[in-house]
C-alpha positions as CSV (number, residue, x, y, z in Angstrom):
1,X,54.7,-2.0,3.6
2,X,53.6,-3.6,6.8
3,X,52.4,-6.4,4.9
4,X,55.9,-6.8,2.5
5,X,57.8,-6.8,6.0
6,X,56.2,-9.7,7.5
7,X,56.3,-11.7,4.5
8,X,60.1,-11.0,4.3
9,X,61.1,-11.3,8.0
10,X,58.8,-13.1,10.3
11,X,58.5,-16.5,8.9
12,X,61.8,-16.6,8.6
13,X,63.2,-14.9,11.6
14,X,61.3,-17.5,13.2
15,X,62.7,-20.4,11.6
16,X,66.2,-19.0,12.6
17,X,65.6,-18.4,16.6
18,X,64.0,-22.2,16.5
19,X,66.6,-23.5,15.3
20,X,68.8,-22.4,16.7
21,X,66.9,-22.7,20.3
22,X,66.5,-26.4,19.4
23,X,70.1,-26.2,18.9
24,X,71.4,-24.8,22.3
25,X,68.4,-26.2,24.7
26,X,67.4,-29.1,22.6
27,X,63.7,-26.8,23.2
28,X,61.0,-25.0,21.4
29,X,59.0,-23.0,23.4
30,X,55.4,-23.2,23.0
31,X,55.7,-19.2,22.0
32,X,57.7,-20.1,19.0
33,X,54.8,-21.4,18.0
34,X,52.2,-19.2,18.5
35,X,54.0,-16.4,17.1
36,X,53.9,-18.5,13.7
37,X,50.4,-19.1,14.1
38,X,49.4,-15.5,15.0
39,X,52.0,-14.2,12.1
40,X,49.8,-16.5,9.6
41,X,46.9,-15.3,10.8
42,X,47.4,-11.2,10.7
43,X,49.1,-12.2,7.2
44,X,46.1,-14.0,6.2
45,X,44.1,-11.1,7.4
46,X,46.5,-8.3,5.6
47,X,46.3,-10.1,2.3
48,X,42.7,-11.3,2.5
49,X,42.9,-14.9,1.6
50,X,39.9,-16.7,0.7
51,X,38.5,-18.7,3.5
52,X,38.7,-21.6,1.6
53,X,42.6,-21.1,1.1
54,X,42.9,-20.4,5.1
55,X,40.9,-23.7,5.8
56,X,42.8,-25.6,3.8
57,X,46.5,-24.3,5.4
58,X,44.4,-24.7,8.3
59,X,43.8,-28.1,7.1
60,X,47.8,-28.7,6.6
61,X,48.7,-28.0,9.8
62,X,46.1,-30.5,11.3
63,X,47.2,-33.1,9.4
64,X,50.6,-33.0,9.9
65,X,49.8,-32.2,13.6
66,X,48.0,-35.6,14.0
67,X,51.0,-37.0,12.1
68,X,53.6,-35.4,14.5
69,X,51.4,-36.1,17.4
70,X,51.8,-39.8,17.3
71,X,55.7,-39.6,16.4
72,X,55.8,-37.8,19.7
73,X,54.0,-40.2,21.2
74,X,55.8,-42.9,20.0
75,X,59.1,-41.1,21.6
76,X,60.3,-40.5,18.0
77,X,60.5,-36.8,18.3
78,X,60.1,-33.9,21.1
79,X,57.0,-31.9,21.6
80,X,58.3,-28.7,20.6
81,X,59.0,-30.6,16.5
82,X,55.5,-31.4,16.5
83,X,54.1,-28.2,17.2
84,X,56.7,-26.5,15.1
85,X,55.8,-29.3,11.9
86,X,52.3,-28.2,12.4
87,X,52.9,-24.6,12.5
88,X,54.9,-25.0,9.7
89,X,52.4,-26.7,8.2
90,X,50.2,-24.0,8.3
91,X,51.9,-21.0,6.7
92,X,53.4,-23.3,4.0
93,X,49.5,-25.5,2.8
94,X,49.4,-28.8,1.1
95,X,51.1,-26.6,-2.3
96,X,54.4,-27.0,-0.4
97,X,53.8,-30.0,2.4
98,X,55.0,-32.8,0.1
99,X,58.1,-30.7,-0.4
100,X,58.6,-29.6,3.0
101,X,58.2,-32.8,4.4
102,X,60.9,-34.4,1.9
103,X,63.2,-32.0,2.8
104,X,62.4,-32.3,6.4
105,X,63.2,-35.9,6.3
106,X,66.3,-35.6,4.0
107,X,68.0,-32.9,5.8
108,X,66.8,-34.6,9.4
109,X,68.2,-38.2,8.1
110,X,71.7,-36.1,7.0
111,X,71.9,-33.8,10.6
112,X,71.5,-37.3,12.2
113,X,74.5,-39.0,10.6
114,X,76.4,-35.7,11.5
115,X,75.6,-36.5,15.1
116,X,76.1,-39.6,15.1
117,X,79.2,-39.1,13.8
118,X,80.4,-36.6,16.2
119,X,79.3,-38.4,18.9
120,X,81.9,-41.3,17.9
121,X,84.5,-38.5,18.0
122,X,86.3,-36.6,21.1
123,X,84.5,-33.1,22.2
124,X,86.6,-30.5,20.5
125,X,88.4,-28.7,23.4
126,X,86.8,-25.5,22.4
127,X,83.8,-26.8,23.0
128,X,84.7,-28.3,26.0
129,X,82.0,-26.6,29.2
130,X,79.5,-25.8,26.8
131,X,76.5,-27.4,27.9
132,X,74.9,-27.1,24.6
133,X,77.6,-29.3,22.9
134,X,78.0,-31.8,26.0
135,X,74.8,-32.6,25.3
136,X,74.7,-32.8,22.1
137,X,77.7,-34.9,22.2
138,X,76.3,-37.2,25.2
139,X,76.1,-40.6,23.6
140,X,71.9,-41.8,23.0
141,X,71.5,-37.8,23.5
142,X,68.4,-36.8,21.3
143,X,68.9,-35.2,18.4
144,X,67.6,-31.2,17.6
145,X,65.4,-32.0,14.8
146,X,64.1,-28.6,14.9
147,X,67.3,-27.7,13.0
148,X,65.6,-30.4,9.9
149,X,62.5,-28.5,10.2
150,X,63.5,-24.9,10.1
151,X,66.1,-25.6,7.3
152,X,63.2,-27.8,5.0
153,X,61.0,-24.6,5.7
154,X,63.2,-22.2,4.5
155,X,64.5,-23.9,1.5
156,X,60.5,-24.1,0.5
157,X,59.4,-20.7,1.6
158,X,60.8,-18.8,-1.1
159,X,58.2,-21.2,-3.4
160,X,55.2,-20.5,-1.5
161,X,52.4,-18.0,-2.7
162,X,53.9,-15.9,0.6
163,X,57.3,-14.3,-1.4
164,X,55.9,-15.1,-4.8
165,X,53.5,-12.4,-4.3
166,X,56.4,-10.1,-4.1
167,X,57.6,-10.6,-7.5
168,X,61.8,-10.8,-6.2
């Protein structure tokens, strides 16, 4: 039961508040994070994975950490993506990185444009005093690809040995 419930809820409860986090604050906390790594890990435990199969998710995320890592420090993308790619990275393995990462990059290349977009246009008046969308609007304002991320991991998470183990 325990085990059902996290595979149904955390990953993508997750997803959700960082998203929508990166959305208001243009932030990911570092807890974000860690709760996805410690979620994989009591899964991992629950459902006793080989330790070949948790070296190789392990594996995952330290790729596409290294990956992230120099995007960030190339200014490309904030801290808080990085560490989110990576934890990502590790619930999802190299059976769903190729897909996750197209997805990432499709859905980040089509939130851009939308931004761009309404950058070009005048702040709605509703969401005129909203810091949230002030900054968002704020012209060479960065963009909250942690949206990109959490939507590519939730369109592949359903794939992923995770939920298929539940049979829905």
């Amino acid at each position: 039961m325990l085990t059902e419930a996290i595979r149904l809820t955390l990953f993508p409860a997750v997803m959700a508040f960082a998203a929508s986090s990166d959305l208001l604050t243009m932030t990911i906390a570092n807890r974000v994070t860690l709760v996805l790594v410690g979620g994989f890990v009591l899964l991992a435990a629950l459902t006793g994975i080989s330790g070949a199969d948790m070296l190789s998710h392990a594996g995952a995320a330290a790729a596409v950490l290294v990956a992230a890592f120099i995007c960030f420090a190339r200014g490309w993308i904030g801290g808080g993506d990085a560490k989110l790619a990576a934890a990502t990275a590790l619930w999802l393995g190299f059976g769903h990185l190729f897909d996750y990462l197209v997805y990432a990059s499709v859905l980040g290349g089509a939130l851009t444009l939308l931004i761009v977009q309404f950058r070009h246009l005048p702040l709605p008046q509703l969401l005129v005093g909203r810091d949230w969308a002030e900054r968002l609007h704020r012209q060479g304002g960065g963009v909250p690809y942690g949206i990109a991320l959490a939507a590519a991991a939730l369109v592949v998470y359903p794939q992923t040995e995770w939920m298929t183990a539940l049979g829905l």
